[in-house]
Structures are given as C-alpha cells and as structure tokens.
Residue frames relative to the residue before (quaternion, step in Angstrom):
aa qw qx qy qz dx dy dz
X 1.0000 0.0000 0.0000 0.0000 0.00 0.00 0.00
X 0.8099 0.0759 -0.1184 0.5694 3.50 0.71 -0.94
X 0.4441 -0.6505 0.5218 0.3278 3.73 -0.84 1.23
X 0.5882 -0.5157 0.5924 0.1925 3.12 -1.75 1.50
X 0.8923 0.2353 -0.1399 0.3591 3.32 -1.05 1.33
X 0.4943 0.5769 -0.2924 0.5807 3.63 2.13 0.10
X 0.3451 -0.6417 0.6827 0.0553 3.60 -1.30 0.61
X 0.1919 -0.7899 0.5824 -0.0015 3.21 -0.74 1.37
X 0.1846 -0.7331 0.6517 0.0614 3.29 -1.31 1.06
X 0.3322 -0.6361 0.6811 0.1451 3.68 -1.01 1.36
X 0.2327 0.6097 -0.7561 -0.0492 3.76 -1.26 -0.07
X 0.5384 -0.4187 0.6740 0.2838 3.10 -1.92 0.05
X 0.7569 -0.5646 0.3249 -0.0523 2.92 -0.76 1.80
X 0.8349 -0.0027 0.1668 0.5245 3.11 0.30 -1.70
X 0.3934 0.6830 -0.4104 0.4587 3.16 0.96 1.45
X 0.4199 -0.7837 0.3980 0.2260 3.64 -0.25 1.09
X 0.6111 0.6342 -0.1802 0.4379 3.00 1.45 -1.23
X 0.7423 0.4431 -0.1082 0.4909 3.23 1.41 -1.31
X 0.4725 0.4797 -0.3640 0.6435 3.89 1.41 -0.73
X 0.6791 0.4291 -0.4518 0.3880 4.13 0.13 -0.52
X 0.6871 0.4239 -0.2909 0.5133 3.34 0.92 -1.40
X 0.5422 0.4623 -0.4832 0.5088 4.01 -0.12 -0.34
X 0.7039 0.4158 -0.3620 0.4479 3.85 0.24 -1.04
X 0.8102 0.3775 -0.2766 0.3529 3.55 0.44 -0.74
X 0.3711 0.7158 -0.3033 0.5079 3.39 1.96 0.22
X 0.5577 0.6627 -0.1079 0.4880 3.11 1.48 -1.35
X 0.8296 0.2869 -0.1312 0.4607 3.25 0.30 -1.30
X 0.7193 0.3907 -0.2008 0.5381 3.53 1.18 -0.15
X 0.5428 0.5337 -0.4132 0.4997 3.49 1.24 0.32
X 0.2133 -0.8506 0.4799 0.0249 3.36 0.45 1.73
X 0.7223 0.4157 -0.1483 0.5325 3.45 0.68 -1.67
X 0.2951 -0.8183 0.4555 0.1892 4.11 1.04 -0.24
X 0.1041 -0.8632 0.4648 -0.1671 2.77 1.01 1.80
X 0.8330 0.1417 -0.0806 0.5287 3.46 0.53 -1.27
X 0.3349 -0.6506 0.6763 0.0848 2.74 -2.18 0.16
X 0.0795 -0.9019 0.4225 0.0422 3.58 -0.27 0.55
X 0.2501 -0.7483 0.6128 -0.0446 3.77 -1.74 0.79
X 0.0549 -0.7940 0.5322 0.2886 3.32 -0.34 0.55
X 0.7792 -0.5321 0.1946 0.2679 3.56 -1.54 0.74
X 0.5460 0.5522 -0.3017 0.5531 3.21 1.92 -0.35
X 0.3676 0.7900 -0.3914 0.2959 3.79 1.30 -0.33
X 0.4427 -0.5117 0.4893 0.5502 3.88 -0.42 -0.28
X 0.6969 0.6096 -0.2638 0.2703 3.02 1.11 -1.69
X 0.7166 0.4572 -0.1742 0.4971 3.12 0.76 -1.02
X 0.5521 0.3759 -0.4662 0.5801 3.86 0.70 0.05
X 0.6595 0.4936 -0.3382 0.4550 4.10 0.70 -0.56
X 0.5925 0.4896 -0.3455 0.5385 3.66 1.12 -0.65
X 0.8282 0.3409 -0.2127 0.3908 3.55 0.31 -0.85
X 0.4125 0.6837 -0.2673 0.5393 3.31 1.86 -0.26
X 0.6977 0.2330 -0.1981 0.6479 3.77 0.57 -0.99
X 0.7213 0.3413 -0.4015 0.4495 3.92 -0.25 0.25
X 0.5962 -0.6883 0.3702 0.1836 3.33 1.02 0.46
X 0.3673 0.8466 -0.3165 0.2197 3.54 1.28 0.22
X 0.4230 -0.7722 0.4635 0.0997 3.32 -0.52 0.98
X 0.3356 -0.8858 0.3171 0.0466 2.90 0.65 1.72
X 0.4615 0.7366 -0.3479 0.3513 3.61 1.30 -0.22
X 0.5370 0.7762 -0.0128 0.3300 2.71 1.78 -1.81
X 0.8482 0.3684 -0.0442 0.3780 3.10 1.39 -1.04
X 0.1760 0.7835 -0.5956 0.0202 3.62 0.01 0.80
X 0.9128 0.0069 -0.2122 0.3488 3.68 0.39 0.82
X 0.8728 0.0372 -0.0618 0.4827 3.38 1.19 -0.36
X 0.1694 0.7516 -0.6307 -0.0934 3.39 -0.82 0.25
X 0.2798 -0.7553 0.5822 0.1106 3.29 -1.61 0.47
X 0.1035 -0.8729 0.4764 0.0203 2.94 -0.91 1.30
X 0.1153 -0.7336 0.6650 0.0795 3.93 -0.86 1.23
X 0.3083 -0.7658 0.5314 0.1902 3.49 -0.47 1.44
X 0.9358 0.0123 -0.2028 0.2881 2.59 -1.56 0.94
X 0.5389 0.4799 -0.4107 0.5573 3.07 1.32 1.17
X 0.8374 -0.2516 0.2426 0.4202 3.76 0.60 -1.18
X 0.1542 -0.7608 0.5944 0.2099 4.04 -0.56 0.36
X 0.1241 -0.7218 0.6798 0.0389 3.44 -1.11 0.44
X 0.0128 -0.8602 0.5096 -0.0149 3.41 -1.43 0.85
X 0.7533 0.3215 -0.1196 0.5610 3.34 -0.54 0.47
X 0.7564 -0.1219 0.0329 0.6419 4.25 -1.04 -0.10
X 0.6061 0.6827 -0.3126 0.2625 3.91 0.57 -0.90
X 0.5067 0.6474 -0.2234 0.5236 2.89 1.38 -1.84
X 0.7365 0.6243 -0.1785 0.1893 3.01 -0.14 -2.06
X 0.7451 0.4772 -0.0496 0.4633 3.11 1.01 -1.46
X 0.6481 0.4591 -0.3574 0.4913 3.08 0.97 -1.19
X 0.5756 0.5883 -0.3885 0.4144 3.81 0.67 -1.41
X 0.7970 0.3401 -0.2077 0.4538 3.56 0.28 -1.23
X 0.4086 0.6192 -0.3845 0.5494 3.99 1.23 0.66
X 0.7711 0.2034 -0.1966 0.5704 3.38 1.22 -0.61
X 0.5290 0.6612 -0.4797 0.2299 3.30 0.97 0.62
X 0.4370 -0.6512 0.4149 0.4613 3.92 -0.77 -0.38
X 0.3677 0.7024 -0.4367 0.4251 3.34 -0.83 0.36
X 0.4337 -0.6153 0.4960 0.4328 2.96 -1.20 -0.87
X 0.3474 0.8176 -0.4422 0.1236 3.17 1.20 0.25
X 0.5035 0.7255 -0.3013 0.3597 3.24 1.76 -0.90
X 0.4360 0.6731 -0.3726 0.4670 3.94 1.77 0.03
X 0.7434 0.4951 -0.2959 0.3388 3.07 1.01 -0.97
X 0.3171 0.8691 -0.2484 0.2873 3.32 1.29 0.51
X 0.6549 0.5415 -0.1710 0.4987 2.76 1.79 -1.27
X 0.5562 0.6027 -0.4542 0.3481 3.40 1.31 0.01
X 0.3687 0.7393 -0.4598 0.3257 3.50 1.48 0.09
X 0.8028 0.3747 -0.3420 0.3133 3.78 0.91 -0.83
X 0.3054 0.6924 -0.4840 0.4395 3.40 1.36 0.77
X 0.5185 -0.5814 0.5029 0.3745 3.91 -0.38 0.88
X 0.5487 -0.6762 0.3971 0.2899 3.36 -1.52 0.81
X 0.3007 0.8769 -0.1702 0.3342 3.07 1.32 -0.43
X 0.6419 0.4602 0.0882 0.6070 2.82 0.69 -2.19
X 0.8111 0.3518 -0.3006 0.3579 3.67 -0.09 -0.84
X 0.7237 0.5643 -0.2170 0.3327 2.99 1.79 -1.08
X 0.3187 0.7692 -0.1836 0.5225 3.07 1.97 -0.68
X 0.7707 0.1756 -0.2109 0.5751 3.82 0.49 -0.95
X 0.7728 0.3163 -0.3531 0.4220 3.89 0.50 -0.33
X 0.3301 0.6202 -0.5170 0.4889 3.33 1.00 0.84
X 0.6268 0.4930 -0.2672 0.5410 3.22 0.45 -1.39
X 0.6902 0.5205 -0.2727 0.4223 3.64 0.30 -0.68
X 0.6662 0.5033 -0.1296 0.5348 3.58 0.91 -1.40
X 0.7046 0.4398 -0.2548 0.4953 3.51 0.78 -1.05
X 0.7393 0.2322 -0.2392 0.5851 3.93 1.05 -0.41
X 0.3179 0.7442 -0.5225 0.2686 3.88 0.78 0.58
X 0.7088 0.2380 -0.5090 0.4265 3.40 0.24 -0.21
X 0.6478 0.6006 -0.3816 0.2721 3.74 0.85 -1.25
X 0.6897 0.5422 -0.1523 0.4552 3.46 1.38 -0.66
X 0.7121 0.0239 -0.2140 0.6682 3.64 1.25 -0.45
X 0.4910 -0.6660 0.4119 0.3818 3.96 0.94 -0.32
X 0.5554 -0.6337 0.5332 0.0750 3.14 -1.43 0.42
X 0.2404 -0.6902 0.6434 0.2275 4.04 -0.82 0.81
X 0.6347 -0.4943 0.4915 0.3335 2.94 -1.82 -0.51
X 0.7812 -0.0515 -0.0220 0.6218 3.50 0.97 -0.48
X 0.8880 -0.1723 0.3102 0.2924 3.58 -1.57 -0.09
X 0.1378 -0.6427 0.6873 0.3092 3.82 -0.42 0.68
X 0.3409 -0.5861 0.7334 0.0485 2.42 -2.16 0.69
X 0.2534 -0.8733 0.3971 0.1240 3.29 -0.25 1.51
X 0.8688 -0.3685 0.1771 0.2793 3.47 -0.75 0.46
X 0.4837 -0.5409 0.3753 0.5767 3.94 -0.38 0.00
X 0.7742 0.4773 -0.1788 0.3752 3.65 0.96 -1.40
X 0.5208 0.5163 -0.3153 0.6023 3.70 1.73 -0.05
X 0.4915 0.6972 -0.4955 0.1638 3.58 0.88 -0.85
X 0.4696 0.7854 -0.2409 0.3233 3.31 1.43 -1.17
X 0.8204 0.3390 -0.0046 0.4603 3.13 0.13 -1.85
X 0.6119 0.4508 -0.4038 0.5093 3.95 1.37 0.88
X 0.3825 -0.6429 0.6177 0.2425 3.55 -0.59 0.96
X 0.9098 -0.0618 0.0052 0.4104 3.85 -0.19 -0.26
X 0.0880 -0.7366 0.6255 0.2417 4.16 -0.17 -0.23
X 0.6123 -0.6061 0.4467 0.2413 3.35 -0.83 1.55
C-alpha cells in the first residue's frame, strides 16, 4: 500500500489553502519523495490512528517518515519543504526558531484557512496522472 521509502503527507482535504499547497509540493518534488492522503481518507485516519496522534493537534498537516518519525504543524512544513527543489530547501533554517514560536504563527494561519482561502465540499480528486502519487482517496 505504501511504497517502501516514500513520506506521506496528511492534509485536510477540503482546504484550498491545503489542495494549493499539496499541488505545489507536487511540482517541486523532483526526486518523488512523497506520497500523500488527506486526513479524512481511511488511510489517513489509519496512519494517524496507529502512531497514536492526538488528533486535536491537527488542523492541516502532518508528515509522516515511516518508521522513523511524524511531524506536524510548522515542523511538517519545513521538513517537506527541505526536500523540495528550488530554493525552498533555505527555508529550513527557520527550524532553529523554538517550536512554539513557529507554531504560534501557523496556527493563526490554520485557524483562519478556510475564511481566508475557503473551503470545498469534499476531497480533490487528483488527476488520472497524479492518481499515482495518493495512497488512498477518502
């Protein structure tokens, strides 16, 4: 089900903000690192289910490197965009800024995501040629 060696990205589904970011993940995942589910997914309630996650925790992403670590929230972010091309992989250095702090401003962000980019009705449904790169469609 999930390719040996892929990183999974949870998002919230029905989030514009989040269907934009996953797409631009996409296009900058040169080496096809990840692989992705959105939190309403079976998968992704089963991924987050066995790691014991505190589902409160989540208002838009989490990343998952099996059998090694999940990350959520500013963490996620960063790491994901570490493996991206580009220079985005700069934005990394915002990692030595307590978590706190980082989390503190993408809250704020997460908490006004739909009102700010809006909200569908259900799950994108990714292309014939993306179909690939989802582990499950909710």
């Amino acid at each position: 089900m999930i390719e040996e060696g892929k990183k999974i990205i949870l998002f919230d589904g029905v989030c514009n903000l989040c269907n934009s970011a996953i797409n631009f993940i996409i296009r900058h995942d040169k080496k096809d690192i990840f692989r992705y589910a959105s939190l309403q997914s079976k998968i992704g309630q089963k991924l987050i289910s066995e790691r014991n996650i505190d589902s409160s925790k989540l208002d838009s992403i989490v990343l998952i490197d099996p059998k090694i670590a999940y990350f959520y929230k500013s963490t996620a972010a960063l790491h994901i965009a570490k493996q991206l091309s580009g220079m985005y992989p700069l934005l990394s250095v915002f990692l030595i800024f307590p978590v706190f702090f980082r989390d503190w401003i993408y809250d704020i962000i997460a908490k006004n995501r739909y009102k700010w980019f809006g909200k569908k009705e259900s799950c994108m449904i990714p292309t014939p040629e993306l179909k690939t790169l989802f582990i499950d469609q909710p």
